[in-house]
C-alpha positions in Angstrom: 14.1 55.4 -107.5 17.2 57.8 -107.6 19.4 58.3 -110.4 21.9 56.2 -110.2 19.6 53.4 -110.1 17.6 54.7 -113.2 21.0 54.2 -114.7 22.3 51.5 -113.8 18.9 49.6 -114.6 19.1 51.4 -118.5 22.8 49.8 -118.4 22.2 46.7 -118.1 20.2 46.4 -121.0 23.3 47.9 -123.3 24.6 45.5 -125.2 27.2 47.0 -127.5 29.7 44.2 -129.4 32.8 44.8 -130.8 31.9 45.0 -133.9 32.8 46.8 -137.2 31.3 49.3 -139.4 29.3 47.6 -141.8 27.2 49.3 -144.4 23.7 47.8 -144.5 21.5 48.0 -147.1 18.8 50.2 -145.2 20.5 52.3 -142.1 17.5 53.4 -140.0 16.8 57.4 -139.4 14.9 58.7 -136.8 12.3 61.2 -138.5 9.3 63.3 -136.9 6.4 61.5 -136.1 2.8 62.6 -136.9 1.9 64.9 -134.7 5.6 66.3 -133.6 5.8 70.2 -133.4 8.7 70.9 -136.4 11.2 73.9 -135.6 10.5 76.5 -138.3 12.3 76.0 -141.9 13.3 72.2 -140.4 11.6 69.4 -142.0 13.7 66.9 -139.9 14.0 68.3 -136.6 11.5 68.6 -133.6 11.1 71.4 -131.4 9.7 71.0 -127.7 9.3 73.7 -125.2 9.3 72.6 -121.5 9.2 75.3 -118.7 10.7 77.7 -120.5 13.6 75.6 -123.0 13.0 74.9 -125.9 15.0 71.5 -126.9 15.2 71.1 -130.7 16.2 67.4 -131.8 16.9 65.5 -135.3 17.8 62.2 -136.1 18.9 63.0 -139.2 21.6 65.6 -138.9 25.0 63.4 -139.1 27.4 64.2 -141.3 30.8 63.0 -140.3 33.1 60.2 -139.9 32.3 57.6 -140.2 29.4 58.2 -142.8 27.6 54.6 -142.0 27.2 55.5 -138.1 23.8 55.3 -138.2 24.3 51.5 -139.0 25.8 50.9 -135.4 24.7 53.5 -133.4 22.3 56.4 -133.0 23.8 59.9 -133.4 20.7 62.7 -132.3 21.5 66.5 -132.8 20.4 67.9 -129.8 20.0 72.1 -128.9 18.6 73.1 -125.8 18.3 76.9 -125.5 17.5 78.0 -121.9 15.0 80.9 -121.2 13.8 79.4 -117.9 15.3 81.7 -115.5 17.5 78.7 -114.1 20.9 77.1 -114.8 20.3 74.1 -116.5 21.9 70.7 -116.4 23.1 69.2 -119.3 24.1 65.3 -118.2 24.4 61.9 -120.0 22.4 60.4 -117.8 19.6 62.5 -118.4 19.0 61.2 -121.8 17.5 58.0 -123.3 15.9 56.1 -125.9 13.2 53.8 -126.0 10.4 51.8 -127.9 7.4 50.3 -126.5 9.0 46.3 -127.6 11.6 47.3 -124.9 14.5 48.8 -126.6 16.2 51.2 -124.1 19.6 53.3 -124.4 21.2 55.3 -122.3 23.5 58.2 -123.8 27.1 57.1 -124.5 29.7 59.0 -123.4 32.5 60.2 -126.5 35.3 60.6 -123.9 36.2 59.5 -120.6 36.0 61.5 -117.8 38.7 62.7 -115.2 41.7 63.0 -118.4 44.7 65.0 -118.2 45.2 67.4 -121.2 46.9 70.6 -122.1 45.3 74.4 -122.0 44.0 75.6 -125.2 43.3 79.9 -124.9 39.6 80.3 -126.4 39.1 82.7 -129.2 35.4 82.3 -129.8 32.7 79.9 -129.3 34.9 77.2 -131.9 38.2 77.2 -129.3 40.7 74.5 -130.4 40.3 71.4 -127.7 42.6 68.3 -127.3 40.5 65.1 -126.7 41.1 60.9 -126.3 40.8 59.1 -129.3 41.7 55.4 -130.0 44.9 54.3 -130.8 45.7 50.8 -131.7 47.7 48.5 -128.5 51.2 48.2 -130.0 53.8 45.3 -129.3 55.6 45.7 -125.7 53.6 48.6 -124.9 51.0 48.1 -121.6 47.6 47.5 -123.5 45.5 50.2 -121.4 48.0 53.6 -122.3 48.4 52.1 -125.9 43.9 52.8 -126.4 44.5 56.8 -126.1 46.2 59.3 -127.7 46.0 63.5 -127.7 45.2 65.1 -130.7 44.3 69.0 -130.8 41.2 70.3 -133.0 38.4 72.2 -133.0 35.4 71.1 -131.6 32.2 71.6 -133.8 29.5 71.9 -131.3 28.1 75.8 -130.6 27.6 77.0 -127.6 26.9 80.4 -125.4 26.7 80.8 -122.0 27.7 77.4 -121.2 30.0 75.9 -118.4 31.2 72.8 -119.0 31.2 69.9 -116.2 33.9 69.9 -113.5 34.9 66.5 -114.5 35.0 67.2 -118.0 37.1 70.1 -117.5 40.0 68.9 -118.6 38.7 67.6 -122.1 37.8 71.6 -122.9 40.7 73.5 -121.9 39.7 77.1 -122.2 35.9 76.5 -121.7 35.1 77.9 -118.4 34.3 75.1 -116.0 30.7 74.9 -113.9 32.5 75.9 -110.6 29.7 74.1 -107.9 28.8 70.9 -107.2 27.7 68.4 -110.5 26.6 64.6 -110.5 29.8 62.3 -111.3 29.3 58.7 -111.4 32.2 56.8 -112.5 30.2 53.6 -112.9 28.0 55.1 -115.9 31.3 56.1 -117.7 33.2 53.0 -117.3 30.7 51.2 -118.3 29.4 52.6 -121.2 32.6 54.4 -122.7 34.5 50.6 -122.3 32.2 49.4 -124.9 32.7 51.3 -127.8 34.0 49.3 -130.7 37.3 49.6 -132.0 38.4 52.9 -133.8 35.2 54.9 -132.6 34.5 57.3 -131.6 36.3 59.1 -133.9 38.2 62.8 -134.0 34.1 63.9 -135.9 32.4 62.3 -133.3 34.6 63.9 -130.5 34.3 67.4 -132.1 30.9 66.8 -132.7 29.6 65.7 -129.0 27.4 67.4 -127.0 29.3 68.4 -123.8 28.4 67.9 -120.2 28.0 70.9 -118.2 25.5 73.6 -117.9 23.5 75.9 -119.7 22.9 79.1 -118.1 20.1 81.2 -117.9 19.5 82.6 -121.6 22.4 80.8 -122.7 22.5 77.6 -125.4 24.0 74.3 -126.2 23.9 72.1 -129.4 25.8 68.6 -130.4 25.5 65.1 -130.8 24.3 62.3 -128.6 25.2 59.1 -129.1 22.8 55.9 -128.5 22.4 52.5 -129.2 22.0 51.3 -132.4 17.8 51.3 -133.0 16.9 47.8 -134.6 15.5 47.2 -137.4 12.7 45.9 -135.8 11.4 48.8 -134.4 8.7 51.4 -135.9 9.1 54.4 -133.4 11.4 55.0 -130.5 11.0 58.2 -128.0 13.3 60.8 -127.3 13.5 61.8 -123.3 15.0 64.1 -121.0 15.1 64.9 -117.9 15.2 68.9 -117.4 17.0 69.9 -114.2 18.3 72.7 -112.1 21.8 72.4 -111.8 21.9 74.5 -108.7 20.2 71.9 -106.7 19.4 68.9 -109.0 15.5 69.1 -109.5 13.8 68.2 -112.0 12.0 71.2 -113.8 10.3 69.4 -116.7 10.8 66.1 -118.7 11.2 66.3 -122.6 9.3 63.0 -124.8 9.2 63.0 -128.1 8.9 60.4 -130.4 9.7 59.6 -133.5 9.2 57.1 -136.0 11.5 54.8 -137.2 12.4 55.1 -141.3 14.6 52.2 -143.1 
């Protein structure tokens, strides 16, 4: 089955409502399960080590706006540090989320792909960025230029050696763009950035994303991924990723972890 299938598949099983944010008595947190490899001095975040990167992940990192995400959604920190010899692709559609009761989420995209923003010079790994967030339709103003507005900050995710996706290029002016050829599939964007709820994502959970590109060789990558809200319902979910060579898209090692579910 190719990818595009894969995702397409994982899609139609997102259902995200237009909903608001609001606070539940128990917000479930994804926390190691028995048996998970802990990175050292991290009591909440997993480490795995596939073919050379090492992939650290916690479920209980956020810290932003808006504080009660974790009742909608869930926001993973994820680092991958590459040591494999190979440029690695870093993709939305790489990630997912799953349960054996037949939850499933596909990563969801914090901005839309292919925008038009202004050059930013970088001055370290933290170089201001301008990004799409929402903006309330106003009267006599066409509905679809009224959802986004520019608004310049810095972004909070840290990175080194890292090229970020052509068509995300834009979205990280002064970030040095991955100049050969990357999967782009405008279906998975429409799709899943369209269903966001009103006023989210926010400016934190722009910053705060982890980008698209790639991660070259000794290089690194940490931020947030965003995924479907887990139920409360479910005990443990897994964690995957699909490890691949962004020189010629093959897969070099899948990441699975699970965790179990706390309320």
């Amino acid at each position: 089955m190719n990818r595009v299938s894969v995702v397409r598949r994982t899609l139609m099983g997102l259902l995200l409502g237009s909903v608001g944010m609001i606070g539940c008595a128990t917000t479930p947190v994804l926390k190691p399960a028995a048996g998970d490899t802990l990175a050292p001095g991290k009591q909440d975040t997993v480490q795995a080590n596939v073919a050379g990167v090492v992939v650290l992940i916690d479920g209980n990192a956020w810290k932003g706006d808006p504080p009660n995400l974790g009742d909608l959604f869930t926001p993973v920190m994820v680092t991958i540090q590459n040591n494999s010899g190979k440029s690695v692709r870093v993709s939305y559609a790489d990630f997912n989320l799953s349960s054996s009761t037949g939850f499933t989420s596909a990563a969801i995209p914090p901005v839309k792909a292919k925008g038009q923003l202004s050059w930013a010079d970088p001055k370290s790994s933290k170089v201001p960025v301008q990004l799409a967030l929402y903006e309330p339709d106003r009267p006599g103003k066409d509905t679809l230029s009224g959802r986004v507005r520019l608004a310049a900050f810095e972004h909070g995710f840290d990175h080194d050696r890292f090229m970020v996706a052509p068509h995300f290029a834009n979205f990280y002016p002064g970030m040095e763009a991955w100049p050969y050829s990357y999967p782009y599939d405008p279906f998975y964007y429409d799709s899943l950035y369209a269903s966001w709820p009103e006023k989210l994502p926010t400016q934190d959970m722009l910053s705060k994303g982890l980008p698209e590109g790639v991660v070259q060789d000794n290089g690194k990558i940490s931020g947030f991924v965003y995924f479907k809200g887990v139920g409360s319902q479910e005990s443990s979910v897994t964690f995957g990723m699909n490890l691949a060579d962004a020189t010629n898209g093959q897969s070099i090692g899948q990441v699975s972890v699970p965790f179990a579910v706390s309320k």
